[in-house]
PyMOL CGO cylinders between C-alpha atoms (Angstrom):
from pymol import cmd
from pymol.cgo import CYLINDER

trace = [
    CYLINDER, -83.56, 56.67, -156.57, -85.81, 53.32, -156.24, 0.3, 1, 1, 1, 1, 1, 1,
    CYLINDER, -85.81, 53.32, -156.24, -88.69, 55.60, -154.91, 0.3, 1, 1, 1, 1, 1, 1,
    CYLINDER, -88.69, 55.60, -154.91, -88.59, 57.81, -157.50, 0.3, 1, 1, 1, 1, 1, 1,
    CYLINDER, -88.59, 57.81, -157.50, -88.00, 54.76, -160.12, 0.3, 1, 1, 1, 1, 1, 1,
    CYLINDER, -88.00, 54.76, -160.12, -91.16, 53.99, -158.48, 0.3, 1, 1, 1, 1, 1, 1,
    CYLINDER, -91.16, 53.99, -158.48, -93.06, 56.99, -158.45, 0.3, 1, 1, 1, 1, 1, 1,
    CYLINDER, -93.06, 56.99, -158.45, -92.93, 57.36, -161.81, 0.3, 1, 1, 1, 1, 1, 1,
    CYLINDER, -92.93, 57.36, -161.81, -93.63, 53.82, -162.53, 0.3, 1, 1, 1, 1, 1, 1,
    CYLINDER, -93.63, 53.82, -162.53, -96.92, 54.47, -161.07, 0.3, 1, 1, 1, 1, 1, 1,
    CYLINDER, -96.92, 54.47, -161.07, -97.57, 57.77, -162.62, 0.3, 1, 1, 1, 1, 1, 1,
    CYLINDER, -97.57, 57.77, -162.62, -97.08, 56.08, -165.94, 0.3, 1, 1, 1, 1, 1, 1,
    CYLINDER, -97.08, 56.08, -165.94, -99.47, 53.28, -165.29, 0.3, 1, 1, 1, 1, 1, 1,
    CYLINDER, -99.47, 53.28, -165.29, -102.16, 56.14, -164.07, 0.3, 1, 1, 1, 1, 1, 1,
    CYLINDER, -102.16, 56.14, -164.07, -101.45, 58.32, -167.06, 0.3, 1, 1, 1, 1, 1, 1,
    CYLINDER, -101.45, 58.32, -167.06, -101.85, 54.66, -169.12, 0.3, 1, 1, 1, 1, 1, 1,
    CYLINDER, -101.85, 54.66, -169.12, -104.79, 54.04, -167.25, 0.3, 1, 1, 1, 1, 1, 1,
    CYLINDER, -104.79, 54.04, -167.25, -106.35, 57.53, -167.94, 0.3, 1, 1, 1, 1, 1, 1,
    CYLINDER, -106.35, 57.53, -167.94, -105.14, 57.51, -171.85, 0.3, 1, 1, 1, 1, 1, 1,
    CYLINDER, -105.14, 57.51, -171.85, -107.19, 53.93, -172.48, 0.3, 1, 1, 1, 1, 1, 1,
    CYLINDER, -107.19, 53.93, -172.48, -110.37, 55.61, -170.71, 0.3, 1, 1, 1, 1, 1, 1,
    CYLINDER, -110.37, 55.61, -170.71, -110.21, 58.32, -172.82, 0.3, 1, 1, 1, 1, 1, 1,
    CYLINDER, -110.21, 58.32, -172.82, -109.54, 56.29, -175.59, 0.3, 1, 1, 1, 1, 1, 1,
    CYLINDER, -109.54, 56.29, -175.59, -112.82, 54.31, -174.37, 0.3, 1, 1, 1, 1, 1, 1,
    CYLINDER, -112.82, 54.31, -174.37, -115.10, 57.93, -174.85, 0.3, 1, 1, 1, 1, 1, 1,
    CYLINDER, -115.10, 57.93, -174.85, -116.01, 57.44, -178.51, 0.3, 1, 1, 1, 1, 1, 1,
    CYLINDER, -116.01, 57.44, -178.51, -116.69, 54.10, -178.57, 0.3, 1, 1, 1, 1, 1, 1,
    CYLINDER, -116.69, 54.10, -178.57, -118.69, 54.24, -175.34, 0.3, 1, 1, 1, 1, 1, 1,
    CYLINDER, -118.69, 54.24, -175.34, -120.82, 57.35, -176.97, 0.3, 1, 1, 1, 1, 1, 1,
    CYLINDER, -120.82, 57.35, -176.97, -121.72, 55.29, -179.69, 0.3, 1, 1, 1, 1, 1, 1,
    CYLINDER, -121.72, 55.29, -179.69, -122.51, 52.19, -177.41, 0.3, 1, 1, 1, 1, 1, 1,
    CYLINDER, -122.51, 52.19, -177.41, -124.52, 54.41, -175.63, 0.3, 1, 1, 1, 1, 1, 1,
    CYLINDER, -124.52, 54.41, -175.63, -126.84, 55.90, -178.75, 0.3, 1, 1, 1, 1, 1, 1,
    CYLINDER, -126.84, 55.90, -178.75, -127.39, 52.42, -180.21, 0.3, 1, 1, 1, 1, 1, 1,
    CYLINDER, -127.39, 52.42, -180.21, -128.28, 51.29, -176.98, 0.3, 1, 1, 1, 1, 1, 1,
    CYLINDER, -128.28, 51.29, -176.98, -131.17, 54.05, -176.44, 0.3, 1, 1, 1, 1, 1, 1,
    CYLINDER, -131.17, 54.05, -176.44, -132.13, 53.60, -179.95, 0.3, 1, 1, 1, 1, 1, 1,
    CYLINDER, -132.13, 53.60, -179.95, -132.24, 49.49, -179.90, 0.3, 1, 1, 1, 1, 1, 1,
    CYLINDER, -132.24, 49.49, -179.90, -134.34, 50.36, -176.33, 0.3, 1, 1, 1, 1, 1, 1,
    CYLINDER, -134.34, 50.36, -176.33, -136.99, 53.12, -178.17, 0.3, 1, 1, 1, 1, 1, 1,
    CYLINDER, -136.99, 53.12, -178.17, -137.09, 50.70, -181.10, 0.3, 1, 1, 1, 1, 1, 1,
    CYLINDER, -137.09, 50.70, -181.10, -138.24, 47.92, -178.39, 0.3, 1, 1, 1, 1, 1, 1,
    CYLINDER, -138.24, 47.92, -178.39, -139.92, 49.87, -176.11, 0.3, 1, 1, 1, 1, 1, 1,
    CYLINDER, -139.92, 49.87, -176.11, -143.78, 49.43, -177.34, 0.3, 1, 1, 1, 1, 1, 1,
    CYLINDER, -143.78, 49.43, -177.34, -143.62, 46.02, -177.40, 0.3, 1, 1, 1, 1, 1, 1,
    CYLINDER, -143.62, 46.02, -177.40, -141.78, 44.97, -174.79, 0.3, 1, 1, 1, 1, 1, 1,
    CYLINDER, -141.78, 44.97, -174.79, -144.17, 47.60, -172.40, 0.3, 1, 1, 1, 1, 1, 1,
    CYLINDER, -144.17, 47.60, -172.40, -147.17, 45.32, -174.09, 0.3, 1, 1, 1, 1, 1, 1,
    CYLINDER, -147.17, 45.32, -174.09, -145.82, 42.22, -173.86, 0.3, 1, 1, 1, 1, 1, 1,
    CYLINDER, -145.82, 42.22, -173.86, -143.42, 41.75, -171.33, 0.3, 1, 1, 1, 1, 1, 1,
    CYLINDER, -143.42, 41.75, -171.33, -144.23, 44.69, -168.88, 0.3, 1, 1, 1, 1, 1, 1,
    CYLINDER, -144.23, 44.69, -168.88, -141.96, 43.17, -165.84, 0.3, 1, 1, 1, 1, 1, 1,
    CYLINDER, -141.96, 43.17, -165.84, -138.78, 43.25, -168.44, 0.3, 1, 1, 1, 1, 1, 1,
    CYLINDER, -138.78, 43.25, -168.44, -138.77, 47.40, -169.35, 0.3, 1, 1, 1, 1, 1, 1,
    CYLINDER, -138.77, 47.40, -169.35, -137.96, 48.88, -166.00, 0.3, 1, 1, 1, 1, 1, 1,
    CYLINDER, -137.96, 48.88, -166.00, -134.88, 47.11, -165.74, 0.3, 1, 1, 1, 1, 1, 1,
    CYLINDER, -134.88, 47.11, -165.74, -133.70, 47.59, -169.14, 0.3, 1, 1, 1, 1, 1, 1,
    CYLINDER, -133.70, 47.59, -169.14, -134.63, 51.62, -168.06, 0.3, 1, 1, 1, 1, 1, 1,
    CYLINDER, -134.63, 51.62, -168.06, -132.40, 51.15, -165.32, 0.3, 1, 1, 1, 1, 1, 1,
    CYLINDER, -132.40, 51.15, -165.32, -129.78, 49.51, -167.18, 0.3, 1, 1, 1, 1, 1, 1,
    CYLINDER, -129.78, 49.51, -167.18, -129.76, 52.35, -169.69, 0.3, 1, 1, 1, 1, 1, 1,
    CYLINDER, -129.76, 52.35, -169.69, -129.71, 54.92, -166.51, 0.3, 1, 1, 1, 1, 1, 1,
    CYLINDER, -129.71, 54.92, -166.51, -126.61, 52.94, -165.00, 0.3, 1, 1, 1, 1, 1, 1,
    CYLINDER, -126.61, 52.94, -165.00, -124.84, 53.03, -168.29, 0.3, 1, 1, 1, 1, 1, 1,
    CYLINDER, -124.84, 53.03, -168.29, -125.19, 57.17, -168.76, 0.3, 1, 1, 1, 1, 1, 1,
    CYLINDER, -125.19, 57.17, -168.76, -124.13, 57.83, -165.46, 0.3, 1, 1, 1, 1, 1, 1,
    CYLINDER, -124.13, 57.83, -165.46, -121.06, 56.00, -165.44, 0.3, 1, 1, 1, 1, 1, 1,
    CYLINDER, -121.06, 56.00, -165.44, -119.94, 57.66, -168.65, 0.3, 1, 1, 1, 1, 1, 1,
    CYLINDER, -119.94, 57.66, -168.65, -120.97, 61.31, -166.58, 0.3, 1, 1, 1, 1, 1, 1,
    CYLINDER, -120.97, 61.31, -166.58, -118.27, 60.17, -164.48, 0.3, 1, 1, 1, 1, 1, 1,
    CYLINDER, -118.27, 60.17, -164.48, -115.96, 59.44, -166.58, 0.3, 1, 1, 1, 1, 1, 1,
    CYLINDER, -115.96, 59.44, -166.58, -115.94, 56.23, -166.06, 0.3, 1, 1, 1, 1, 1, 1,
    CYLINDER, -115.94, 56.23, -166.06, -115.97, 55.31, -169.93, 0.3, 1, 1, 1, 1, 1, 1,
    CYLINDER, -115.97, 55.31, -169.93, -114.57, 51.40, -170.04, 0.3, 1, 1, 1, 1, 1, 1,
    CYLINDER, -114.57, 51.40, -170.04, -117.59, 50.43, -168.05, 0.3, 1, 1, 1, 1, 1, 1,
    CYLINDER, -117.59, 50.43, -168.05, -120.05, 52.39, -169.54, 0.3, 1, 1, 1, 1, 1, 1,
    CYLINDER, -120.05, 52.39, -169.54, -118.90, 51.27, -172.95, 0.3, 1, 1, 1, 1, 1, 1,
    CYLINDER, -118.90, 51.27, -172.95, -119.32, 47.43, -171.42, 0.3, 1, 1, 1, 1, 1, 1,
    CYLINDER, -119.32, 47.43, -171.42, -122.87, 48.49, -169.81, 0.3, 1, 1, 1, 1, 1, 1,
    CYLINDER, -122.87, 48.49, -169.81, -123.77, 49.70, -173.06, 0.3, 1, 1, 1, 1, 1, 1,
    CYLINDER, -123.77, 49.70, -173.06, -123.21, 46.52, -175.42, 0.3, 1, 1, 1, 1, 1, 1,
    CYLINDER, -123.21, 46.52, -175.42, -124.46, 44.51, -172.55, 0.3, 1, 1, 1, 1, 1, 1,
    CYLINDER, -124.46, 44.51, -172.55, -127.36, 46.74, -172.43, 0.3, 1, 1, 1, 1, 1, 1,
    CYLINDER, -127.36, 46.74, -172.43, -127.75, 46.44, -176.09, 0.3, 1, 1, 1, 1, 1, 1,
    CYLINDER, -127.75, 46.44, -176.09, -127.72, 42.11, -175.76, 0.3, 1, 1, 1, 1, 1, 1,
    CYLINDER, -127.72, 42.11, -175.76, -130.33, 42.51, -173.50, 0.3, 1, 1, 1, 1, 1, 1,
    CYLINDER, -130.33, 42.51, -173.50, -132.95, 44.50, -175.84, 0.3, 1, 1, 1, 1, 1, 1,
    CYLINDER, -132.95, 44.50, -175.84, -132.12, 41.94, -178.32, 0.3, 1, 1, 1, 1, 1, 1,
    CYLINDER, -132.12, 41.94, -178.32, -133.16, 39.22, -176.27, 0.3, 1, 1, 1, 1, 1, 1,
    CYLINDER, -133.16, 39.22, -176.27, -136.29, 41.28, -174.96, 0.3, 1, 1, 1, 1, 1, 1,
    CYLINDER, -136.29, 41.28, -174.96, -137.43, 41.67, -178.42, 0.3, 1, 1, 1, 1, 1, 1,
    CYLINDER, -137.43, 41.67, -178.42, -137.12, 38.15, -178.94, 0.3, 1, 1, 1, 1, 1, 1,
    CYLINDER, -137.12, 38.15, -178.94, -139.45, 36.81, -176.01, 0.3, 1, 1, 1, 1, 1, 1,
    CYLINDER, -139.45, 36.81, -176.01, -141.59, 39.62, -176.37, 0.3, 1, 1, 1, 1, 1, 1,
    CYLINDER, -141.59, 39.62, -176.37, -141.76, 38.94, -180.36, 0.3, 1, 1, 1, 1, 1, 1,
    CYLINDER, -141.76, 38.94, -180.36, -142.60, 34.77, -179.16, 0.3, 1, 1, 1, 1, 1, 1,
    CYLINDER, -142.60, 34.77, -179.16, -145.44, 35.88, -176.54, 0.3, 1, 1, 1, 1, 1, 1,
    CYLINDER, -145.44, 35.88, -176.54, -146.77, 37.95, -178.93, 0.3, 1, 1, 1, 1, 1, 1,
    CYLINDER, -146.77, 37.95, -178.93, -146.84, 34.84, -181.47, 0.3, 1, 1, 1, 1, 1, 1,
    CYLINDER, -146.84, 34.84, -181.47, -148.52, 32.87, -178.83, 0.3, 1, 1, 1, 1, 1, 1,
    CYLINDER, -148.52, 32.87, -178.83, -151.17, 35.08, -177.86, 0.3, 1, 1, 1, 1, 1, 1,
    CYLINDER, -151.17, 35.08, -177.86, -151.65, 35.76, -182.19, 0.3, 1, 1, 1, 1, 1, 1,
    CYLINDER, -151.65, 35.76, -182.19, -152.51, 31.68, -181.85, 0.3, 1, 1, 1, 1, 1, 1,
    CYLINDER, -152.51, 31.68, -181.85, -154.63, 32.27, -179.25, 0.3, 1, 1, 1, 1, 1, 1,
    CYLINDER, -154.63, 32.27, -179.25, -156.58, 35.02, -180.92, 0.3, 1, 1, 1, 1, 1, 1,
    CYLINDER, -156.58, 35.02, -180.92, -156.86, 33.08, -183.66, 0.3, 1, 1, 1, 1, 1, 1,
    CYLINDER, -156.86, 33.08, -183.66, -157.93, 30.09, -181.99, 0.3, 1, 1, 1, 1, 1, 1,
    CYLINDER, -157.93, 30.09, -181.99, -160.70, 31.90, -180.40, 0.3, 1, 1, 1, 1, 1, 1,
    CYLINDER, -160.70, 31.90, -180.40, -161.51, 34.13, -183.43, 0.3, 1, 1, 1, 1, 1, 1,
    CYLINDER, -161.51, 34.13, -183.43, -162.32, 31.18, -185.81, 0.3, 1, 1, 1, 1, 1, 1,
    CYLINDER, -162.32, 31.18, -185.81, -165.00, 29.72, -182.68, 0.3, 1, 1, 1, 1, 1, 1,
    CYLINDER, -165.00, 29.72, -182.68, -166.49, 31.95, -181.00, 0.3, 1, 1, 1, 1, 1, 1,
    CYLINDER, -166.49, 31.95, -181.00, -168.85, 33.78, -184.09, 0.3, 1, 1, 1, 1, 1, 1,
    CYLINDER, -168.85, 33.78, -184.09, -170.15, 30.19, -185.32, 0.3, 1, 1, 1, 1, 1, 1,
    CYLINDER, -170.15, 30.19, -185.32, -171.05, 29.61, -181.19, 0.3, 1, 1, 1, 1, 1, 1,
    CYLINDER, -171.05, 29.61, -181.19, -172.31, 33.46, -181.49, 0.3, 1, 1, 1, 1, 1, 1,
    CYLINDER, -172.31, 33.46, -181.49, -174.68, 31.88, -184.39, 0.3, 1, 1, 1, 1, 1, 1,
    CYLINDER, -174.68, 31.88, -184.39, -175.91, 28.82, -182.69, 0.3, 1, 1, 1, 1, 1, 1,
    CYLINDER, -175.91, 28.82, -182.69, -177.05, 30.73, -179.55, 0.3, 1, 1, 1, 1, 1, 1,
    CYLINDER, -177.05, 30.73, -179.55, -178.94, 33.42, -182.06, 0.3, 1, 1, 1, 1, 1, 1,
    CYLINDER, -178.94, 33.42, -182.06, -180.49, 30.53, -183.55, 0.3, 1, 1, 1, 1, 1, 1,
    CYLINDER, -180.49, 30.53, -183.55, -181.29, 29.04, -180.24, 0.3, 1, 1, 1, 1, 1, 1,
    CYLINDER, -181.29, 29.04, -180.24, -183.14, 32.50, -179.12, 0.3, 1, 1, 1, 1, 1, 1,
    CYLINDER, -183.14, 32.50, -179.12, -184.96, 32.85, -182.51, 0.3, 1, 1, 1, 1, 1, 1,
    CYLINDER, -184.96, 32.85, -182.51, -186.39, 28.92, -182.23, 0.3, 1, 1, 1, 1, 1, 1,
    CYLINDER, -186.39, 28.92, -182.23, -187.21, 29.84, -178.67, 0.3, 1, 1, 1, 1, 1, 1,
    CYLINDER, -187.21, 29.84, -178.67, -188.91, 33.48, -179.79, 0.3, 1, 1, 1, 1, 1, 1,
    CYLINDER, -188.91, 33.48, -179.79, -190.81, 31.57, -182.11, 0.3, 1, 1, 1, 1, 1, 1,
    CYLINDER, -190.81, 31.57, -182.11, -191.50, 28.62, -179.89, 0.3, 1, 1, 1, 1, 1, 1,
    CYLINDER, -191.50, 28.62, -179.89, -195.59, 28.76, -178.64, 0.3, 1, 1, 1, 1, 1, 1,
    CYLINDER, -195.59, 28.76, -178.64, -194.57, 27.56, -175.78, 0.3, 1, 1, 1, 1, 1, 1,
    CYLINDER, -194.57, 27.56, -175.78, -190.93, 27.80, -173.71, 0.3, 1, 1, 1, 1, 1, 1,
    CYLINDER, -190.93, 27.80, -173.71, -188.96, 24.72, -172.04, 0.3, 1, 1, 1, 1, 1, 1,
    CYLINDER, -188.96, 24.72, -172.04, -189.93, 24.43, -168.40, 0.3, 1, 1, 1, 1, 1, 1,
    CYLINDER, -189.93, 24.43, -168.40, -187.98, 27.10, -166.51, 0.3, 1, 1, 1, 1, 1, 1,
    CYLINDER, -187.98, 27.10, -166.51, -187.69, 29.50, -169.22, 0.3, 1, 1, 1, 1, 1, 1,
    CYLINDER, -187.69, 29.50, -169.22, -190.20, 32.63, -169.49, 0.3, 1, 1, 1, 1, 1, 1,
    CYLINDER, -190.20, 32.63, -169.49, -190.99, 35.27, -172.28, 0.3, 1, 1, 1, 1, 1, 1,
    CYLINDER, -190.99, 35.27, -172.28, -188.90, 37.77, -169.71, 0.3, 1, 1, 1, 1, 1, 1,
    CYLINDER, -188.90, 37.77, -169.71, -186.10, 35.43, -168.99, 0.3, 1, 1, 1, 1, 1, 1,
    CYLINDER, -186.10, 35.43, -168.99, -185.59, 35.37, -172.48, 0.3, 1, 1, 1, 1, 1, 1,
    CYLINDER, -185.59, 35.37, -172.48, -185.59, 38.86, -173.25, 0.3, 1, 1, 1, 1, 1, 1,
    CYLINDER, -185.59, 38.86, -173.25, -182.71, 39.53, -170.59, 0.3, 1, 1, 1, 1, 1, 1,
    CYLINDER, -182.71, 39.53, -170.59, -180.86, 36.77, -172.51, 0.3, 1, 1, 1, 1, 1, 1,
    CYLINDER, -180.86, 36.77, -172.51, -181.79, 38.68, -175.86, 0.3, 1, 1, 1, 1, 1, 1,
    CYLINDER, -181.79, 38.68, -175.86, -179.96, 41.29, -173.43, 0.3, 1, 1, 1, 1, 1, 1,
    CYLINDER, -179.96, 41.29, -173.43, -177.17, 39.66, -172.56, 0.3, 1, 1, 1, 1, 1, 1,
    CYLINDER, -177.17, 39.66, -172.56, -176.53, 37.95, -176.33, 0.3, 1, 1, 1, 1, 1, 1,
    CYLINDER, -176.53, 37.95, -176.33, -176.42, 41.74, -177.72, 0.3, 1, 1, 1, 1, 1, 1,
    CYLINDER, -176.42, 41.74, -177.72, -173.83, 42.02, -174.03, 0.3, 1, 1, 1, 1, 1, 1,
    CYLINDER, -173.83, 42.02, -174.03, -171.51, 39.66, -175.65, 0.3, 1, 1, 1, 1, 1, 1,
    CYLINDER, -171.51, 39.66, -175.65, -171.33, 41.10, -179.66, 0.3, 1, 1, 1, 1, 1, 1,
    CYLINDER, -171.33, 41.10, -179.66, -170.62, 44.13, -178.58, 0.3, 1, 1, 1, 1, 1, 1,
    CYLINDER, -170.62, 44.13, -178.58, -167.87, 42.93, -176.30, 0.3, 1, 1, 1, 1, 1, 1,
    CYLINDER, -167.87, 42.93, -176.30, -166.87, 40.91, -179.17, 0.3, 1, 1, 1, 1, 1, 1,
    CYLINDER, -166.87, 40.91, -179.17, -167.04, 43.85, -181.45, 0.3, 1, 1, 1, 1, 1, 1,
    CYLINDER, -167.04, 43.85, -181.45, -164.78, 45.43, -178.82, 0.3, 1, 1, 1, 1, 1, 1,
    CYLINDER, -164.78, 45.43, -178.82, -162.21, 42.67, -178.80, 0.3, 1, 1, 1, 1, 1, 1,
    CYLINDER, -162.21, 42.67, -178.80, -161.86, 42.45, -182.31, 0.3, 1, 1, 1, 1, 1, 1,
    CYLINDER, -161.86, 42.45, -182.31, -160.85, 46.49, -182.71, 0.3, 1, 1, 1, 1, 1, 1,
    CYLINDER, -160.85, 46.49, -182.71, -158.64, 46.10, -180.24, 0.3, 1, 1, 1, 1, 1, 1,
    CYLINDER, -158.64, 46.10, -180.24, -156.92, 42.95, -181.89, 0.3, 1, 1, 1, 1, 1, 1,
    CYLINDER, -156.92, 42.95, -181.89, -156.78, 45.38, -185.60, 0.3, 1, 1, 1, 1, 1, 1,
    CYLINDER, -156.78, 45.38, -185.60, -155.01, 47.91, -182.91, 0.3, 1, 1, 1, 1, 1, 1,
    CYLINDER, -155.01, 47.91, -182.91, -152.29, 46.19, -182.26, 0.3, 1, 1, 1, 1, 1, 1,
    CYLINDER, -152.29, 46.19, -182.26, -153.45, 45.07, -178.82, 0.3, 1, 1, 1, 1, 1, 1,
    CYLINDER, -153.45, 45.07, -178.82, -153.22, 41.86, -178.65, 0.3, 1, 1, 1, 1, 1, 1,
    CYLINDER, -153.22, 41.86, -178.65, -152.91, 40.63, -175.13, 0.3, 1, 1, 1, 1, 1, 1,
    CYLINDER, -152.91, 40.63, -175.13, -155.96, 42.81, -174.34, 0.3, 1, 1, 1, 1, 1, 1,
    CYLINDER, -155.96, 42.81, -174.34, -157.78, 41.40, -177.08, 0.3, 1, 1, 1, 1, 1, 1,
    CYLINDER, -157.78, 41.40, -177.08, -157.27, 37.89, -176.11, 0.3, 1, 1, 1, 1, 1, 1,
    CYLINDER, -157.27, 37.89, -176.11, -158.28, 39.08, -172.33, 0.3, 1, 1, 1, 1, 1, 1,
    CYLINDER, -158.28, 39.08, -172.33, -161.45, 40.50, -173.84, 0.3, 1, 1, 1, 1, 1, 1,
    CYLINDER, -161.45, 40.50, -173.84, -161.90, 37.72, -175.68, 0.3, 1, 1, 1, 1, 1, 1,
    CYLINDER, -161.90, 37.72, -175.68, -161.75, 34.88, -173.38, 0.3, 1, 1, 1, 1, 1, 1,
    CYLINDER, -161.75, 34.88, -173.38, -164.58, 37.15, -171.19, 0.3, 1, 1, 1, 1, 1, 1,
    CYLINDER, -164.58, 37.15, -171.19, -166.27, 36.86, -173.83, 0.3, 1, 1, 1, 1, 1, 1,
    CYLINDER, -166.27, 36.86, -173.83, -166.04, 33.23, -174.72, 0.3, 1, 1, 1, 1, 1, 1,
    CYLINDER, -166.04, 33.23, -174.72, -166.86, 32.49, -171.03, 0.3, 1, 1, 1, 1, 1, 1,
    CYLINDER, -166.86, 32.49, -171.03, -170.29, 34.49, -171.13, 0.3, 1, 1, 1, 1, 1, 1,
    CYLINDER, -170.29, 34.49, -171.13, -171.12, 33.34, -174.71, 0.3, 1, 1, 1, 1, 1, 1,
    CYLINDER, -171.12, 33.34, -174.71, -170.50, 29.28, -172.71, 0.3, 1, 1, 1, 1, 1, 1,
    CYLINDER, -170.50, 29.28, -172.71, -172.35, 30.53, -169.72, 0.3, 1, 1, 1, 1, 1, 1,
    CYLINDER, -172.35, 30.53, -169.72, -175.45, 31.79, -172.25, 0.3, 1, 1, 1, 1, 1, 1,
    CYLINDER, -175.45, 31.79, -172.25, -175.36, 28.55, -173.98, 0.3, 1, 1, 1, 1, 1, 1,
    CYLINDER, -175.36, 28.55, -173.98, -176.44, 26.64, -170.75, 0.3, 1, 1, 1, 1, 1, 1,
    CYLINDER, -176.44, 26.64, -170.75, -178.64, 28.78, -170.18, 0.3, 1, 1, 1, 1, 1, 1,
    CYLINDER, -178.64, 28.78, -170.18, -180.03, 28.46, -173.04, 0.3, 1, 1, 1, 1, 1, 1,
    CYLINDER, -180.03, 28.46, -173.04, -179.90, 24.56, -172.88, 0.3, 1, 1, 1, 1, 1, 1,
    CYLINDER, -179.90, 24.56, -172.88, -177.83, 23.85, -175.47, 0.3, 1, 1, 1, 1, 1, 1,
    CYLINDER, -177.83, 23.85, -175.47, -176.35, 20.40, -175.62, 0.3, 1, 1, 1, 1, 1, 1,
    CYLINDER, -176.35, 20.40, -175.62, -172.94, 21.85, -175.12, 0.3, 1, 1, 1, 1, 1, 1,
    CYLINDER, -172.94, 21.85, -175.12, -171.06, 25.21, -174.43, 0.3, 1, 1, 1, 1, 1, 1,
    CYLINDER, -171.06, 25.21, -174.43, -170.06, 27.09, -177.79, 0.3, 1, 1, 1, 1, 1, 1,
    CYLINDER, -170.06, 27.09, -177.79, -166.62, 26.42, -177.42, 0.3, 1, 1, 1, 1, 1, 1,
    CYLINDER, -166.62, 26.42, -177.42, -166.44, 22.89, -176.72, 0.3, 1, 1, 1, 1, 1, 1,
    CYLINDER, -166.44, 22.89, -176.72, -168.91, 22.59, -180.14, 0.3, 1, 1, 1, 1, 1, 1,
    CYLINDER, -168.91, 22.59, -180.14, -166.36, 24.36, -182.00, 0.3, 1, 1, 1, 1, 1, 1,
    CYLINDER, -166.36, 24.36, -182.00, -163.34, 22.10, -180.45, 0.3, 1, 1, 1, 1, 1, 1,
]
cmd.load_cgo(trace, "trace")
């Protein structure tokens, strides 16, 4: 009589068990959709931003979907809202990095076309000039006629990307370019590279 007191003491707890993970299906569906839509929703800009943070949150969304396939429906409902806390907090850093690297742009973006002007200036004078600085020769200045036109088109470049949407690429293309618009400067023999003018 205690055995089978027991036995179906257990089969009730199982049956409990089994009623409160089905009771978990639902609500574990519906984790599971606003988790892949919060992760769609996030999934441009946390790719551009922070690339090292989007395979795990893949992963995280695979892990949730396959417990549910089991069955397994109280811990694919938690996977899911935890899933769903972690896209939040994705979008957050990757919304702050992309404010940093906005402040960078626009650092770089209100410099680098006045520094742009100074070297043009600098190559007119010297076009002009009846005779060149020691060191500098009619052809050396045509290849840095060549290598000024190098750097507005590269800036040109930078700048569509930036309207794009790019913007870590931009800033990447950008600081190239600020580096060979500092490098031409010296060359040049400015008094100082573009960008430290500007600063």
């Amino acid at each position: 009589m205690r055995h089978q007191r027991k036995g179906i003491a257990v089969l009730a707890v199982a049956s409990l068990a089994l009623f409160a993970a089905g009771c978990n299906k639902g609500p574990a569906e519906d984790a599971l959709q606003a988790a892949d839509q919060a992760l769609a929703a996030a999934k441009a800009d946390v790719e551009r931003y922070l690339p090292g943070q989007l395979t795990p949150l893949d992963d995280a969304m695979a892990a949730a979907r396959a417990e549910f396939q089991k069955g397994n429906y109280t811990e694919a409902l938690e996977e899911a809202q935890a899933l769903t806390r972690k896209v939040e907090e994705a979008v957050a850093a990757s919304t702050k990095k992309k404010d940093e690297l906005t402040a960078v742009w626009a650092e770089t973006s209100a410099r680098l076309p006045g520094a742009v002007r100074a070297i043009t200036a600098r190559m007119s004078a010297l076009a002009a000039a009846k005779s060149l600085p020691t060191g500098m020769t009619r052809e050396l200045l045509l290849n840095h006629q060549k290598d000024l036109d190098a750097v507005t088109r590269a800036w040109n470049d930078a700048s569509a990307a930036f309207q794009d949407g790019d913007v870590p690429r931009a800033v990447r293309m950008a600081g190239d370019v600020e580096a060979r618009a500092d490098a031409l400067a010296g060359a040049l023999g400015l008094t100082a590279a573009p960008g430290a003018v500007a600063k």
